[in-house]
C-alpha positions as MATLAB code, in Angstrom:
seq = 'XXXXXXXXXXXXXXXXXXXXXXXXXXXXXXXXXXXXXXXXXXXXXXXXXXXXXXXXXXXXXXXXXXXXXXXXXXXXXXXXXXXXXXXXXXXXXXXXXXXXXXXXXXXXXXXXXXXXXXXXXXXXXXXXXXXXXXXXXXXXXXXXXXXXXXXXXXXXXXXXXXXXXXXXXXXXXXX';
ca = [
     134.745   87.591  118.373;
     135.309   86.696  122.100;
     138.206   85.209  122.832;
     139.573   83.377  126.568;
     143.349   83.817  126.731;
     145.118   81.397  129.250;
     148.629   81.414  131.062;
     148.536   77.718  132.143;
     150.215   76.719  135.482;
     149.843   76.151  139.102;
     148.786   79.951  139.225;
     146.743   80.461  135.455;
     146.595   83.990  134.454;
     143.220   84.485  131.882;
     141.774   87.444  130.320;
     138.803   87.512  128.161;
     137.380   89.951  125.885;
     134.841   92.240  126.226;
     131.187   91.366  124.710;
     131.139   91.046  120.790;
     130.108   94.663  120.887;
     133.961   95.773  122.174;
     133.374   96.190  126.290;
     136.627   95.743  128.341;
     138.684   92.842  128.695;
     138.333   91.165  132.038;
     141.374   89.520  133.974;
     143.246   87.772  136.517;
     144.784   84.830  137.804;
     142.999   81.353  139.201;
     145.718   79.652  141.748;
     145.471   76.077  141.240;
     148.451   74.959  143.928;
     147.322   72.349  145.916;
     147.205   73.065  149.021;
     149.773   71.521  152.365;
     147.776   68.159  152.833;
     145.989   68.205  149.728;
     146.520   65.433  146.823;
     147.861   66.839  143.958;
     144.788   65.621  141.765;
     143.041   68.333  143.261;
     144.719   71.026  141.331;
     143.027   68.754  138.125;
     139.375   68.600  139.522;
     139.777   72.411  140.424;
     140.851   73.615  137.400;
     138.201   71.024  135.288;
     135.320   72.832  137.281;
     137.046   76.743  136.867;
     137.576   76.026  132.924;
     133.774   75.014  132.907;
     133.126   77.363  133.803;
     135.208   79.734  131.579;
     134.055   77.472  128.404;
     129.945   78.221  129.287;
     130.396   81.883  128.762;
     130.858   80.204  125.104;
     134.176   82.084  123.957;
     134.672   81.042  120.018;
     138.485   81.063  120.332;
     140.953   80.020  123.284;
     144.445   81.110  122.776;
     147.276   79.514  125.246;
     150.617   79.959  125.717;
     152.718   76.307  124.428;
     154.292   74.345  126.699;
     157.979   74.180  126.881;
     160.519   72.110  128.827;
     162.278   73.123  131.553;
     163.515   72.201  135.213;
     161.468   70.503  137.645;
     157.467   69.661  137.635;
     156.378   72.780  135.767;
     156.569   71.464  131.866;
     154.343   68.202  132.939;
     151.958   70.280  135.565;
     151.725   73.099  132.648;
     151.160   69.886  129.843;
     148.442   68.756  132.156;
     146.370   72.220  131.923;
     146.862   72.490  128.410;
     145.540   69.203  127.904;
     142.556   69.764  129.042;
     141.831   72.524  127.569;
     142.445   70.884  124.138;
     140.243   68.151  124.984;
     137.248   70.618  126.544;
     137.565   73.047  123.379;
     137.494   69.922  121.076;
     134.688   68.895  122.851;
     132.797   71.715  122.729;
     133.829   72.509  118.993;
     135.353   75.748  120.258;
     138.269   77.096  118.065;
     141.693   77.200  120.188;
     145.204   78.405  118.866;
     148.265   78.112  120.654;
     151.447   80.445  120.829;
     154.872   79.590  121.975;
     156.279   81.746  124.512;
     159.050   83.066  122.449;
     156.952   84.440  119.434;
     154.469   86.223  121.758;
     157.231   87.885  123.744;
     158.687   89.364  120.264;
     155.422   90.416  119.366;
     154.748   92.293  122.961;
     158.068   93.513  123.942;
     160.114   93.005  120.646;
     162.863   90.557  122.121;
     161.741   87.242  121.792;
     163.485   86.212  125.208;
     162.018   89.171  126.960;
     161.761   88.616  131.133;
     158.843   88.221  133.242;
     159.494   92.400  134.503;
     159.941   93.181  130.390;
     156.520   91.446  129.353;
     154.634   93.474  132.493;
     156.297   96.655  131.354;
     155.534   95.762  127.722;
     151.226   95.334  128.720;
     151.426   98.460  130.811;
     153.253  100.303  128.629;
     150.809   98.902  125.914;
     147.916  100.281  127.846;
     146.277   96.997  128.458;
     146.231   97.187  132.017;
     146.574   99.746  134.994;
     146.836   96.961  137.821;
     149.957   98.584  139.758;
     150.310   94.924  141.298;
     149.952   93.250  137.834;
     151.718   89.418  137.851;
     153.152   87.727  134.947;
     150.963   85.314  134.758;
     147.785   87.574  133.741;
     150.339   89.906  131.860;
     151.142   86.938  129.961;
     147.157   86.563  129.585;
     146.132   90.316  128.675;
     149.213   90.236  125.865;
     147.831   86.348  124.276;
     144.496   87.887  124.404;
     145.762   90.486  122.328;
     147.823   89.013  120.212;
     144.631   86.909  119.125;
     142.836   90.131  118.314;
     145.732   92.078  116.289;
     147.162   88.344  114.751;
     144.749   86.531  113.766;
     141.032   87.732  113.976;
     142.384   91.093  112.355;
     144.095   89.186  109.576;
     140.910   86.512  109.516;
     138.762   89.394  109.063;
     140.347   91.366  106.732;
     141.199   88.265  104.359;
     137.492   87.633  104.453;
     136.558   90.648  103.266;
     138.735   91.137  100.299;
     137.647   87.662   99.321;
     133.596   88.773   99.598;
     133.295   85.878  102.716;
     130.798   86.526  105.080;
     131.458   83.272  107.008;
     134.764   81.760  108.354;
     136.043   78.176  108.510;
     137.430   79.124  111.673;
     140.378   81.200  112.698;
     143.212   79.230  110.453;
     141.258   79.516  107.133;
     143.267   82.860  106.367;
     146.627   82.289  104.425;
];
C-alpha cells in the first residue's frame, strides 16, 4: 500500500512510501511561509498546487497529524492545511486517517508528551532516517508514515487474512 504522511504547517514535513513492491521511503519538508510582501493566501494556492501534486502519484492512504489548539496563528494556519487535504482526498476517493499528536508520540518515543529533540531521537534511533540535519517536521512525517504501516495496514492486512478477504473496504474495516 503507498501511503503520503503529512506534518501540516507553515513548514509541512511529508514522507511517502516506497513503490508497492517495498523501495525506500522518500522525505522532506515543503515551506509554505509566505514570504515579506507576500499575501498570506499565497501559502493556500502554494500548498493546493504542491498537494496536487503529491495526490497524482495516487497514494491510497494519507495519514496527518490532528490539529490541536494552541497560542497564536498556528492551530487555524495548521486547520487550513488539513482542510484541504480532507477535501482533495475526499475528492479523489483516496483513504486518509488522522492521528493526534499525543498518541503518535507514545507510539514513537513511548511518552505521549515526548519533545520535538525526543521524537527526532526516537526516528533515528528507529532507523528511519540518517539525515544528521533531520527537522521535526519530517521526523514527525517519517514516524506517521510509519505508524500507518505497523498500525493499521499491518492490522488491516492481517485481519483480512484470517477472515479469507482478498479485498478491503478501506483501511477502517478492521476491528
Amino acid at each position: 500500500m503507498t501511503i503520503l504522511a503529512l506534518d501540516c504547517g507553515n513548514k509541512t514535513g511529508w514522507a511517502r512510501s516506497g513503490d508497492r513492491f517495498g523501495g525506500p521511503p522518500t522525505s522532506s519538508v515543503q515551506d509554505f511561509t509566505p514570504k515579506p510582501g507576500e499575501l498570506d493566501g499565497v501559502r493556500w494556492s502554494r500548498f493546493n498546487d504542491w498537494l496536487t501534486r503529491m495526490l497524482d502519484t495516487r497514494p491510497e492512504l494519507v495519514v496527518y497529524e490532528r490539529w490541536t489548539r494552541g497560542p497564536g496563528d498556528a492551530p487555524k494556519i495548521r486547520a487550513g492545511f488539513i482542510t484541504r487535504v480532507e477535501e482533495r482526498c475526499d475528492a479523489r476517493g483516496i483513504e486518509r486517517l488522522e492521528v493526534s499528536p499525543a498518541e503518535l508520540k507514545l507510539w514513537t518515543t513511548g511518552k505521549g508528551n515526548a519533545s520535538k529533540l525526543q521524537m527526532i531521537s526516537a526516528v533515528q534511533h528507529r532507523g528511519w532516517s540518517d539525515k544528521l540535519d533531520l527537522k521535526d517536521d519530517e521526523a514527525d512525517a517519517l514516524a506517521l508514515l510509519h505508524y500507518a504501516r505497523e498500525e493499521i495496514v499491518c492490522r488491516a492486512t492481517s485481519w483480512r487474512r484470517r477472515r479469507g478477504r482478498s479485498s478491503s473496504n478501506g483501511v477502517g474495516s478492521a476491528p
